[in-house]
N, C-alpha and C positions, 0 to 999 in steps of 0.2 A: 206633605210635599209642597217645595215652596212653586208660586205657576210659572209657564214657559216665559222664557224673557224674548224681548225684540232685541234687531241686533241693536249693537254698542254703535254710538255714532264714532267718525274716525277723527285721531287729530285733526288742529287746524296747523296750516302753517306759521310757521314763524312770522311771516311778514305780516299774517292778519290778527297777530297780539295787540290790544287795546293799550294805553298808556295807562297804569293809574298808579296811583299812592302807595306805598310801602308802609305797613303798618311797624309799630315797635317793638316786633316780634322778635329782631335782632338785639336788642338793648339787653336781653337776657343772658345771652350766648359769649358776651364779650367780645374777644377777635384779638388777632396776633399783635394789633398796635396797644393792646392794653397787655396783653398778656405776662408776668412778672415770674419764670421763670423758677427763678432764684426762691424766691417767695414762696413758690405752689412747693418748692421740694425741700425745704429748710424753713420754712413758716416765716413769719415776723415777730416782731416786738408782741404783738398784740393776738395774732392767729399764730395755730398749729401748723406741721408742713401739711398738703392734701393724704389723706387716709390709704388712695390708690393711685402711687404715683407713675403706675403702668397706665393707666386711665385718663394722664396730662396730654393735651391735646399738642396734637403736631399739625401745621399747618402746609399741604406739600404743594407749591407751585410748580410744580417740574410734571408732575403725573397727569395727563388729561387722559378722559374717559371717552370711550364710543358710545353715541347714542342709546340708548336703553332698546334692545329690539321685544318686539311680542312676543311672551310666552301664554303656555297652556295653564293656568292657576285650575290647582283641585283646595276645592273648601271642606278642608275635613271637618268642618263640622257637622257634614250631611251623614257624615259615618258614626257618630256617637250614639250611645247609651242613651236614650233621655234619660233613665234613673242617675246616670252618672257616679255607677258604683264604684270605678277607678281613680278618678276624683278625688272623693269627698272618704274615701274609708277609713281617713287616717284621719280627718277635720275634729277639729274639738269644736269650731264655731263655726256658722255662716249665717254673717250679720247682713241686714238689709239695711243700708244709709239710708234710701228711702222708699217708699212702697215701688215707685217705676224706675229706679235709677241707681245703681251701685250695689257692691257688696262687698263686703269684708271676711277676709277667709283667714282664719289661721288652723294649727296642726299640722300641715301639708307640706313637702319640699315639694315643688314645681321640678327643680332639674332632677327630681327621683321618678318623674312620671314616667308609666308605660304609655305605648304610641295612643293605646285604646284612652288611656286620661289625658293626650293631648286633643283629643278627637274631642272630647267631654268638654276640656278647657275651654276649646274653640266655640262651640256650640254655647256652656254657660257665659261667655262671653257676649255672643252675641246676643243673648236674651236681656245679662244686663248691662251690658251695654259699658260699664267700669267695673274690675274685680281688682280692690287693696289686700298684696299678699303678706302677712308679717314674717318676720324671724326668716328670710330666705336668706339662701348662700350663693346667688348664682354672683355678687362681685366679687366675690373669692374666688370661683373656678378659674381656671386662664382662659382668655380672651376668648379662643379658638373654639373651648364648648361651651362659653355661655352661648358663642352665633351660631355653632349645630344646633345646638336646642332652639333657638330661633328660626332655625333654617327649615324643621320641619313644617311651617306653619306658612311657606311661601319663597320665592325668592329674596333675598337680601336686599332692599334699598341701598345706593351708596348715592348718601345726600351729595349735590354736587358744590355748595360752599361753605357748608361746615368742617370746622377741624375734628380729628380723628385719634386715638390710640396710632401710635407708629408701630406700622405693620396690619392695622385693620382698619380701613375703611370702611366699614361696614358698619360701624360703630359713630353711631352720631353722638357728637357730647355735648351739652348742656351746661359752660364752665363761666362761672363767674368768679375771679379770683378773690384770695385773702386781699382785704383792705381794699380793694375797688368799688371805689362809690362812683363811678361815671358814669353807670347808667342810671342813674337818680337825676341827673340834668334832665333826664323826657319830661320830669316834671314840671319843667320849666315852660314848657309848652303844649303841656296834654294833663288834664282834669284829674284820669286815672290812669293806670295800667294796663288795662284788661285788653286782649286782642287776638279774639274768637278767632280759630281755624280748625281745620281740619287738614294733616301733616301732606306737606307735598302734594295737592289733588289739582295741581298743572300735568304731575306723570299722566300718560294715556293709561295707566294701571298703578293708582293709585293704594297705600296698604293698604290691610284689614286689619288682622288681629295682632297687637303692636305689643310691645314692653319696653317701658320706661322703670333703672333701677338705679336708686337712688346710694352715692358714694360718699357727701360730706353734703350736708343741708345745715341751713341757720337752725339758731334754738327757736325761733321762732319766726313766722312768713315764709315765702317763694313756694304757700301751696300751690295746690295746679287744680282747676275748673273746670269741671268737667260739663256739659248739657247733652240730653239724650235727643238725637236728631227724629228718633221717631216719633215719640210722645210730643216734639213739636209739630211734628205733623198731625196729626190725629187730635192736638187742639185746634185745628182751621177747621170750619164750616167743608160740608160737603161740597159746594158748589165752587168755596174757594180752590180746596185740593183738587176739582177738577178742573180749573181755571191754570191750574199749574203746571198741571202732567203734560207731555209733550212738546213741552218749553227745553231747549237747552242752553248751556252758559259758556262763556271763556273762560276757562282757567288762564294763567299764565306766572311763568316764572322768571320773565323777562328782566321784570322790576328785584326781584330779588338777588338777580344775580348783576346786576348794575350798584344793588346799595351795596354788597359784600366789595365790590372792587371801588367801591366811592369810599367804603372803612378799612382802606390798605387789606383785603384779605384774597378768600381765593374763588377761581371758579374751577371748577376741575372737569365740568360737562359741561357746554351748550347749553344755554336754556332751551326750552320747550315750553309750548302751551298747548292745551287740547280742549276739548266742546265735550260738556259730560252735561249730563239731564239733567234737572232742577231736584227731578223728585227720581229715588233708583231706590231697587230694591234689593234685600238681602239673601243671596242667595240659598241659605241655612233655616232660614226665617221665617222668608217671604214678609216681611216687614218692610214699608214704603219709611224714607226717611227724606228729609230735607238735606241737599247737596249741595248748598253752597256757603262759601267765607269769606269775609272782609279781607282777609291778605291778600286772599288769590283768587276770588271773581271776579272778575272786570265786569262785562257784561251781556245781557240775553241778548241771543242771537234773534236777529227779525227784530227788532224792538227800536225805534230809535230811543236815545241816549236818556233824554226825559224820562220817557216809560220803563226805559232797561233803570235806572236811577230810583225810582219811586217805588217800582217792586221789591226790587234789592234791600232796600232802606228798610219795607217793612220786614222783611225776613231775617233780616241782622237786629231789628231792633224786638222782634218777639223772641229771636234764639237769647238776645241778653238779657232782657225783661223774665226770662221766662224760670224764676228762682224755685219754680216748684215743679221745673223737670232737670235739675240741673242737681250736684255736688259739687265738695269742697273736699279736697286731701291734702291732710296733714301731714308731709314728709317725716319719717322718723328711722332711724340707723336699720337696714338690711331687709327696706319696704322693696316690696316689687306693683308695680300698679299692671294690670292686662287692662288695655280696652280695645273694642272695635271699629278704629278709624273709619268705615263704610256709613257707622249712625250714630257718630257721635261728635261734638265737638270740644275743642277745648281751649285754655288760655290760661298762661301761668300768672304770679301776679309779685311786682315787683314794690314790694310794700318793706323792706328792709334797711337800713342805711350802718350797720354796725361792723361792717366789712368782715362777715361772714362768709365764709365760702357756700357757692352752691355750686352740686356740681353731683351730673345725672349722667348715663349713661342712655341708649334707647339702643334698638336694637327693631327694624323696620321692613316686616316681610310684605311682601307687593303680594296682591291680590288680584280678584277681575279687573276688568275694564268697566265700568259705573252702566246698569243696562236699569230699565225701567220694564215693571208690566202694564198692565193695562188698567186705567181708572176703575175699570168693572171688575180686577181680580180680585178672587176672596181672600180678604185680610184673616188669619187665622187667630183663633181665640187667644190666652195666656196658655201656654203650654204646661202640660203634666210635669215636666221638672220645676217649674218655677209653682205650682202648686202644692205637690211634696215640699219641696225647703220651705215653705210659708208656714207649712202646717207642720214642719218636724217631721214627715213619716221616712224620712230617709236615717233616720239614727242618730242625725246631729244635730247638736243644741243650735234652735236657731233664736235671736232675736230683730228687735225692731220692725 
């Protein structure tokens, strides 16, 4: 059982959002001033038209959204199987990318699960933190049940300046069109690509357990990087992770919704910013993981600007350094990736120039509100699920 949490601290107001930089997290995404219509639905000279042209993103300036109010988030993954016999019955594989960090599952539809194998999902998710599903059909189902089957897992996120499927908001897309090379100009001004986050954690309820599926990818590049927030943690000294706990931060989504309306696009919410803990733990888990990101941290509250600077710096700079708690997935036709936005983080990587299409789909259930326990609470061992699959006694072939 994961320990009692303190309360959640509450948003900050708007007024008291920090100013800072907007990383090139948009450059991936494209937006309505590049977007080629014509193109995505009839291809070009050189690209095919898009694969799912119900999945072409609409941009709707007309519809503004009400504040996000609080709800009651249940983490089912506190209800699961540890054996995970619903799961895995049908699995031919579950591969380990690396001993603390990902997994690869195939044999399995995901939208055939019983409630009890989404319980299980939730739960192996949050142990490892990334799960690559192959051979799925959920970009085939219509719109409506790929987001039920999302819906069980939390409320819907409706990102507030991403374009959408028309008719689902709820549907964030990921759309870089045939033949556009304009976001290769970042490199004109930035070394690489890479630009750590973890999704929307300015909401005062931030997701969890997320699905990103993949509809037209290059043949090669625009994988996605993954790092596991916990295992960042649990490399710091003792004295440092207690140097940390009862620290909180600013999120804010201020900046982000100024760059969409500075790239002709949309806002459809208010921004927001809210004060989440440095270090939070997972509810499923009990696992402490490291909570913050260069898009969307500003900075530690109590701290002047110097100190808030210098800590931040180091945390960003061992979450990126840090290649042996992290993965790399390789996008490939009717993948589904699960991970656990609460300990994890990520950054796609724009290394392409052959104006290939990329073009993802996500689908973004909210979870708690970010709570922390206590320095002294007991971190719980590797759990009995994740010791069966290592050792095969669950019936299916594992490797790695």
């Amino acid at each position: 059982m994961a320990p009692g949490f303190v309360d959640p601290p509450q948003a900050a107001p708007a007024s008291n959002f920090a100013k800072g930089a907007v990383g090139p997290k948009e450059a991936f995404i494209g937006g309505p001033q590049v977007f080629n219509k014509i193109a995505e639905e009839r291809g070009t000279e050189k690209q095919p038209p898009a694969t799912h042209p119900r999945y072409l993103p609409i941009w709707d300036a007309d519809t503004k959204y009400s504040p996000l109010e609080p709800f009651t988030h249940y983490e089912h993954g506190t209800d699961a199987d540890t054996k995970f016999p619903e799961l895995f019955h049908r699995a031919t594989s579950v591969i380990e990318l690396t001993p603390s960090t990902g997994s690869e599952v195939r044999g399995i539809q995901l939208s055939a699960l019983t409630n009890g194998g989404k319980d299980q999902l939730a739960l192996f998710t949050a142990q490892r933190k990334v799960v690559v599903f192959r051979d799925q059909d959920l970009a085939d189902l219509p719109i409506h049940e790929a987001l039920d089957f999302g819906s069980y897992f939390g409320r819907l996120h409706i990102h507030p300046t991403s374009g959408a499927p028309e008719g689902y908001p709820e549907v964030h897309l990921v759309h870089r069109g045939a033949d556009d090379n304009t976001a290769m100009g970042l490199l004109k001004t930035r070394t690489n690509t890479v630009t750590w986050h973890s999704d929307v954690t300015y909401e005062n309820q931030p997701p969890g357990t997320s699905f990103l599926y993949v509809l037209d990818t290059p043949a090669a590049g625009g994988d996605t990087l993954f790092s596991n927030q916990v295992e960042a943690y649990n490399r710091l000294s003792p004295e440092f992770q207690k140097r940390l706990h009862g620290l909180t931060a600013l999120h804010s989504g201020h900046e982000q919704a100024q760059n969409s309306k500075s790239r002709g696009s949309i806002v459809r919410r208010e921004p927001v910013a809210s004060v989440h803990p440095l270090i939070r733990t997972h509810p499923a888990t009990g696992e402490k993981a490291i909570f913050v990101n260069q898009q969307f941290t500003r900075h530690i509250i109590g701290y002047k600007q110097e100190e808030s600077d210098m800590l931040l710096k180091f945390l960003y700079d061992h979450i990126a350094l840090g290649q042996d708690f992290q993965i790399r997935v390789k996008w490939a036709p009717r993948t589904v990736v699960v991970w656990d936005n609460r300990v994890t983080a990520h950054s796609a990587t724009l290394d392409w120039a052959n104006g290939q299409r990329r073009h993802l789909a996500r689908i973004t259930p909210q979870a708690e509100p970010p709570t922390e326990t206590s320095f002294e609470a007991h971190q719980e061992k590797d759990s009995e699920p994740t010791e069966i699959l290592v050792n095969g006694k669950n019936g299916v072939a594992t490797e790695g």
